[in-house]
C-alpha positions in Angstrom: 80.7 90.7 88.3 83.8 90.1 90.2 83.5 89.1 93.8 83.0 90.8 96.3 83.7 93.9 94.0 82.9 96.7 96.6 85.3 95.6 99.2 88.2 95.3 96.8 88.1 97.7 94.2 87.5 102.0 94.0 84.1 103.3 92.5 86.9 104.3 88.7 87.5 100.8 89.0 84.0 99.5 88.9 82.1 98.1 85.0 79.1 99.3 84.6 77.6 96.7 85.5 79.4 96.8 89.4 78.0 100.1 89.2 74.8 99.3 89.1 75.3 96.7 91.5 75.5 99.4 94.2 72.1 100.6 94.1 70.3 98.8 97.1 66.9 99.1 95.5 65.3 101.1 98.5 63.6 103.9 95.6 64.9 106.4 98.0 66.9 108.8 95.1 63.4 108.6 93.2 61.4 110.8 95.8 60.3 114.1 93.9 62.7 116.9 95.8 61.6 120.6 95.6 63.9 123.5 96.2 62.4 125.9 98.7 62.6 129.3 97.3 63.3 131.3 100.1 65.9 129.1 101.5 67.6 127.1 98.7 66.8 124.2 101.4 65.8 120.9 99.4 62.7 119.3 100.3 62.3 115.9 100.3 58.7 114.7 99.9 57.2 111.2 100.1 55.7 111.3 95.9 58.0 109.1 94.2 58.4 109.7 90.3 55.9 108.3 88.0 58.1 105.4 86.7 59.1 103.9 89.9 57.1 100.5 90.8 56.4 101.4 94.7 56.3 97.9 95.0 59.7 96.3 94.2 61.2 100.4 94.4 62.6 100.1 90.7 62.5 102.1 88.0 59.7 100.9 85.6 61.3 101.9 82.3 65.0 102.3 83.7 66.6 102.7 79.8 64.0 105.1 78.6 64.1 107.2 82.0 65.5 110.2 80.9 63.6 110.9 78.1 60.1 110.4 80.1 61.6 111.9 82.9 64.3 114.9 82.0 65.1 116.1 85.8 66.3 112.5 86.5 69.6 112.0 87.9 72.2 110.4 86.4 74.3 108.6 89.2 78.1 108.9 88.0 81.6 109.5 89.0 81.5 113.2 87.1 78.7 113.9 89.8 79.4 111.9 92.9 80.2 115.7 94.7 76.1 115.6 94.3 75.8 112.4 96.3 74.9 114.3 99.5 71.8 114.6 98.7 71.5 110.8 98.4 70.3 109.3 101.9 73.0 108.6 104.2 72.0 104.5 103.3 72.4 104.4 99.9 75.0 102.3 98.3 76.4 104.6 96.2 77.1 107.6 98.7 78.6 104.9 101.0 80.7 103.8 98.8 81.5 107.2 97.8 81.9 108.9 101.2 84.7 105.3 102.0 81.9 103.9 104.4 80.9 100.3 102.5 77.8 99.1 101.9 75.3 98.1 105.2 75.0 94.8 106.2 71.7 95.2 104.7 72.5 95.8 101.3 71.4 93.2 98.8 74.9 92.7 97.5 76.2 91.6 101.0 73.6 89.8 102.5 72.2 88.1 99.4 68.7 89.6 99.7 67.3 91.9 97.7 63.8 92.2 100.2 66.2 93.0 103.8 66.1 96.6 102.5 62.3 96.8 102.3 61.8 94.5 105.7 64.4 96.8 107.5 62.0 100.2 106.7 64.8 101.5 104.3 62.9 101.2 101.3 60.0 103.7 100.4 57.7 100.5 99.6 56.0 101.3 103.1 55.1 105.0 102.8 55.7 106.7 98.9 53.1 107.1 97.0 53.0 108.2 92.8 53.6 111.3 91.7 50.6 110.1 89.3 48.2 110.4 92.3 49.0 113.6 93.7 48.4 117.0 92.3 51.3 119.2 92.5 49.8 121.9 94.7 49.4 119.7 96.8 52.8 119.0 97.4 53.8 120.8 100.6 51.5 118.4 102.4 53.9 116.1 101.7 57.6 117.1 102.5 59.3 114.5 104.8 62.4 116.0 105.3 64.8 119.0 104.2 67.9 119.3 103.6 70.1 122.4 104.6 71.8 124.0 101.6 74.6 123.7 103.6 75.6 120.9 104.6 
């Protein structure tokens, strides 16, 4: 990677592998979201997606993701409009909204465990979408999100 890549360069100017660079590993984008019906509001609850290792917060089978898990998102520039729905932490809507990455962030301070210590990371409170029945969902909504926003 070049240095110091997200200081210097745009998000179009990025490799893939800069790209991936931006993800600060908090497991924040894999929390299961519902969309209230009523409202359109998205909920955000605190059931991470089967593949993500609560413990480090990464995916467990990142290049087969999308065929075990079809509602996965895709992080790109032909949907960074979508980022809002990101946390207002994460790399890749910092970058995208012209705000840089947090001091925090793995890439600048040079440790990947700052964003768990700082309570960014879900590693404290998500539990697996593999240990909690669906109906029982609601009982675990942590935040939503306005449709407009």
């Amino acid at each position: 990677m070049r240095e110091r890549f997200w200081e210097r360069l745009t998000l179009e100017e990025l490799t893939d592998e800069e790209w991936e660079a931006l993800c600060d590993g908090c497991g924040r984008c894999c929390l299961v979201k519902i969309e209230e019906e009523d409202t359109g509001d998205i909920a955000t609850l605190n059931v991470a997606c089967k593949l993500l290792d609560i413990d480090s917060c990464r995916c467990s089978d990142y290049p087969s993701r999308f065929s075990q898990v079809p509602e996965c998102t895709k992080l790109s520039l032909d949907n960074v409009e979508l980022f809002r729905w990101l946390p207002e932490t994460c790399g890749y809507r910092r970058m995208a909204e012209g705000r840089g990455l947090a001091r925090w962030h793995p890439l600048r301070s040079g440790d990947p465990e700052r964003v768990h210590r700082k309570g960014i990371s879900v590693r404290s409170f998500a539990v697996s979408e593999r240990d909690v029945d669906e109906e029982d969902y609601e009982d675990h909504i942590i935040a939503v999100l306005p449709i407009e926003y």
